[in-house]
N, C-alpha and C positions, 0 to 999 in steps of 0.2 A: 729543410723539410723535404724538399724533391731530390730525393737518392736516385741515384741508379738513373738518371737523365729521364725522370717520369716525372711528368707535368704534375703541381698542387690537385689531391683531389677536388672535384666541386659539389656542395653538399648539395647544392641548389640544383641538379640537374633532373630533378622526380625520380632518377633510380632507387630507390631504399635499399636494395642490394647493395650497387655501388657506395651508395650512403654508407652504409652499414661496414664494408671492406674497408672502406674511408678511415671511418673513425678508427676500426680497429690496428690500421696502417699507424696512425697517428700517435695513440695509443702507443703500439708496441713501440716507435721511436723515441716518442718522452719518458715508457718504463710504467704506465700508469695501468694497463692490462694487466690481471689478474687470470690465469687460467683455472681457475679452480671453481669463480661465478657459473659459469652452466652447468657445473655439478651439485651447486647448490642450490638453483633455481629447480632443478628437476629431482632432488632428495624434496623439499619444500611443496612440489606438483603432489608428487607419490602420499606425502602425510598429509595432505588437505584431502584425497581421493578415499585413504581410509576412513580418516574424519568423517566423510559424508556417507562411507558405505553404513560405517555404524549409526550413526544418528539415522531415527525413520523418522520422516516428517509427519505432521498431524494428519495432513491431505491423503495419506495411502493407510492410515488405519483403516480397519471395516468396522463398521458395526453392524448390529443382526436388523434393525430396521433403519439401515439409511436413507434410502428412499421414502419411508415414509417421511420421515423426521424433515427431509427436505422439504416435503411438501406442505409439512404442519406449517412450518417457518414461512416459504413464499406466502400461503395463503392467508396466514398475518401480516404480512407483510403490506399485502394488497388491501384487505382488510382496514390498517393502518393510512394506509396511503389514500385510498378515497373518502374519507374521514376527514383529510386535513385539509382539503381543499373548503369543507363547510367552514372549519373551524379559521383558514386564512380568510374568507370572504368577511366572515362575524368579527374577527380581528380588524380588518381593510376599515369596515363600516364604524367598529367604535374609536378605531384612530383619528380616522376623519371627522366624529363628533366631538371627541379633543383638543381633537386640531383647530375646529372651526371655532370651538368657544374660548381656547388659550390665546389662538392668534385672531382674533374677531377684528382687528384694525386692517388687516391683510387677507379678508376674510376667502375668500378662493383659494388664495396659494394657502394657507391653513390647513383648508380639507385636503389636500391633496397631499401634503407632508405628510399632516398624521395619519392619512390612509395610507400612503407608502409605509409608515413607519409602523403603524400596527398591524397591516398585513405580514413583515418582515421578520416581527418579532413574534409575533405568533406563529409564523413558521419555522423560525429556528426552535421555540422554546417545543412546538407537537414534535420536533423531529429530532430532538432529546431525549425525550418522553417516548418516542416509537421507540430508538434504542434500547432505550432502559426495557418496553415491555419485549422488547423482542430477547434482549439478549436474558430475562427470568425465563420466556418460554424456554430458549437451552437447555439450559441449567436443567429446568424441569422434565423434560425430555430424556435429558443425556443419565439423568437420575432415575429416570422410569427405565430407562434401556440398560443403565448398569445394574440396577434390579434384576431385569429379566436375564441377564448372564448371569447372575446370581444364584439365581434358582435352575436353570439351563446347567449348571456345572453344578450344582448339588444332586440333580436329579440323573445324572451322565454318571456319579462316582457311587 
């Protein structure tokens, strides 16, 4: 392995340069190098570069009221969100009368479970349920705005 009266490379020295001359030293002496890998790797760079020039991502369309449509969204959103906090307390409170009348032998730790447990699940199922009403306003939005390009390009021709 050590030609030419040159000491074994050592991979473990933190150079990655070195590393790297290392391997390919290595390499070229067991026959295992290939020269032709970096012209493949960079034919491969170039068709992934086109790929993405063509594809446009969702995030750089326009639409003629994005700004609004932003705003419709956040302020459901808010809307939504200070809603669920009644709706976990009223969940909290009937877990714990569940709780205290299922587990009546263990009667303290009872309410506290199922007030954990009906606060928890009333959370997860409102913020389902947000989803679901947030993502029809979209839809209904994205539908009123492709209307208005509708008519915007009837009325342009």
């Amino acid at each position: 392995m050590a030609t030419n009266n040159q000491p074994p490379p050592d991979l473990l020295s933190g150079s990655i340069r070195f590393a790297q001359t290392s391997m390919r030293f290595l390499g070229d002496a067991v026959g295992l190098i290939d020269s032709d890998d970096e012209d493949e790797t960079e034919v491969g760079k170039e068709e992934e570069k086109k790929k993405q020039e063509k594809e446009t991502p969702e995030d750089t369309l326009k639409l003629p009221d994005a700004e609004r449509h932003r705003r419709e969204l956040l302020a459901k959103k808010k809307r939504l969100k200070e809603g669920r906090a009644a709706k976990k307390a009223a969940g909290g409170v009937g877990g714990a009368i569940l709780g205290g009348l299922i587990l009546a032998p263990v009667f303290p730790l009872g309410i506290l479970i199922g007030g954990a447990a009906g606060a928890a699940i009333t959370n997860k199922v409102s913020k389902h349920n947000e989803k679901r009403k947030i993502k029809k306003l979209d839809r209904r939005l994205l539908a009123q705005q492709e209307k208005q390009l509708k008519v915007d390009q009837t009325t342009l021709t």
